[in-house]
DOSETI-858076 format. One line per 8 residues: for each residue z, x, y of C-alpha. Coordinates in steps of 0.1 Angstrom, whole numbers, plus 5000, padded with zeros to 4 digits. Layout:
Z:X:Y | ...
***
This chain:
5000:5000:5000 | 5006:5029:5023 | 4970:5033:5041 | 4978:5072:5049 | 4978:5079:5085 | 4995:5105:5082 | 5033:5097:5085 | 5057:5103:5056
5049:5073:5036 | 5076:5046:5030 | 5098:5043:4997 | 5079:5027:4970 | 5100:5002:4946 | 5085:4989:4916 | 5087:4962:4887 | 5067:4949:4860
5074:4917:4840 | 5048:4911:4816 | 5017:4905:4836 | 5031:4908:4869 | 5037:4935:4888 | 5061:4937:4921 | 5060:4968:4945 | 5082:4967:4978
5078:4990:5004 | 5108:4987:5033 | 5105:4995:5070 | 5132:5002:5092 | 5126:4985:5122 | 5144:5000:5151 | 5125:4984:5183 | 5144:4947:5166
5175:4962:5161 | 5207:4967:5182 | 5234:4991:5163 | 5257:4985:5195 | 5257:4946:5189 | 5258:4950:5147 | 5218:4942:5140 | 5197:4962:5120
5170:4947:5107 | 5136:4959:5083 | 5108:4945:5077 | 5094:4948:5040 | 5061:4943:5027 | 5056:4931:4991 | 5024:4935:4965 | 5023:4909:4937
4997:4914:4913 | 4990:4897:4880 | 4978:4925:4858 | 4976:4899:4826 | 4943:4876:4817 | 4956:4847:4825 | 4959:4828:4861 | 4995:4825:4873
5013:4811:4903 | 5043:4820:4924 | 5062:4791:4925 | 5099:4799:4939 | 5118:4831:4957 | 5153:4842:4949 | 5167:4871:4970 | 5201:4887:4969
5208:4906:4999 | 5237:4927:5003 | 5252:4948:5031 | 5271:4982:5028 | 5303:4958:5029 | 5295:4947:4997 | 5283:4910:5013 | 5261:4891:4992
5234:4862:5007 | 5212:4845:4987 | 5186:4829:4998 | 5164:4810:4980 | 5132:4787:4982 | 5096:4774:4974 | 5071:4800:4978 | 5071:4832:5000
5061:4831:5039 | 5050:4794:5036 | 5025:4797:5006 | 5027:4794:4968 | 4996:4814:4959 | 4974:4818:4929 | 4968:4846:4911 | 4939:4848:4885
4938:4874:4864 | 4936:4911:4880 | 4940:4897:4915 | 4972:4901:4941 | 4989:4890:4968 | 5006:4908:5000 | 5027:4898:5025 | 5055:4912:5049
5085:4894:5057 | 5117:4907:5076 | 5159:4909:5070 | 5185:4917:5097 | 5222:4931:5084 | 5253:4933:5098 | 5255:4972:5088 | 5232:4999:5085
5224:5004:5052 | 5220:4978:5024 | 5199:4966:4998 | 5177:4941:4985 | 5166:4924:4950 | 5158:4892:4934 | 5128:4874:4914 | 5103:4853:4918
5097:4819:4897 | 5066:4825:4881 | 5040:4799:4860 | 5009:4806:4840 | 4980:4782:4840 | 4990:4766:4808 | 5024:4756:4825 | 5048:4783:4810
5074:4797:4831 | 5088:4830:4838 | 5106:4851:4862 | 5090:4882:4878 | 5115:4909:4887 | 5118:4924:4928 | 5132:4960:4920 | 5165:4965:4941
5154:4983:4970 | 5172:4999:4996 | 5177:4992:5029 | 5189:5025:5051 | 5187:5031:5090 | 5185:5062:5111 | 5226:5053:5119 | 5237:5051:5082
5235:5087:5076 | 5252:5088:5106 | 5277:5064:5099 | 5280:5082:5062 | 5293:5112:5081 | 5316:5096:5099
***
């Protein structure tokens, strides 16, 4: 996903669940936070590819998100950034979506509801990724 221009390229996180493949790639996104007022936020693009032979659709979202408190929110819901796309066979799907924390660092993980064309259901992992600002190694020092 990283189209190379030169900047050191963004953690990579990846899953597979049977024939669908997850790969996050996290942005700290300093110009939307304020450290002073307790924001951080990232933004996060995600890849979801169906590597299988079969078409399959994303039906649901389930996200834990937990700050370096140990605070857990879940947040759940139909689809991801107002769609629940298709997939046929070898095709995927990309979209970036945001989070703000209450602390610097944190992290991220969750699945999606998943079902193939013939109506089966299944869950698609979203690897635990990490969520870590410019002031959490600073804080880590501290």
């Amino acid at each position: 996903m990283n189209t190379g221009t030169g900047a050191a390229a963004p953690p990579s996180y990846f899953a597979a669940s049977g024939p669908v493949t997850v790969r996050v790639e996290p942005m700290y996104l300093m110009e939307q936070s304020l450290p002073d007022q307790g924001r951080w936020v990232w933004a996060y693009t995600v890849e979801i590819c169906n590597a299988g032979p079969e078409t399959v659709q994303l039906l649901a979202r389930h996200w834990e998100i937990t700050d370096a408190h140990g605070h857990t929110d879940v947040v759940e819901g139909d689809g991801v950034v107002g769609a629940q796309p298709v997939l046929p066979a070898g095709q995927c799907f990309v979209y970036t979506s945001g989070c703000p924390l209450r602390t610097p660092s944190g992290f991220m993980r969750g699945y999606y509801r998943m079902v193939t064309e013939d109506g089966i259901g299944f869950t698609a992992t979203i690897p635990a990724f990490s969520l870590d600002s410019p002031d959490s190694a600073s804080a880590a020092r501290h």
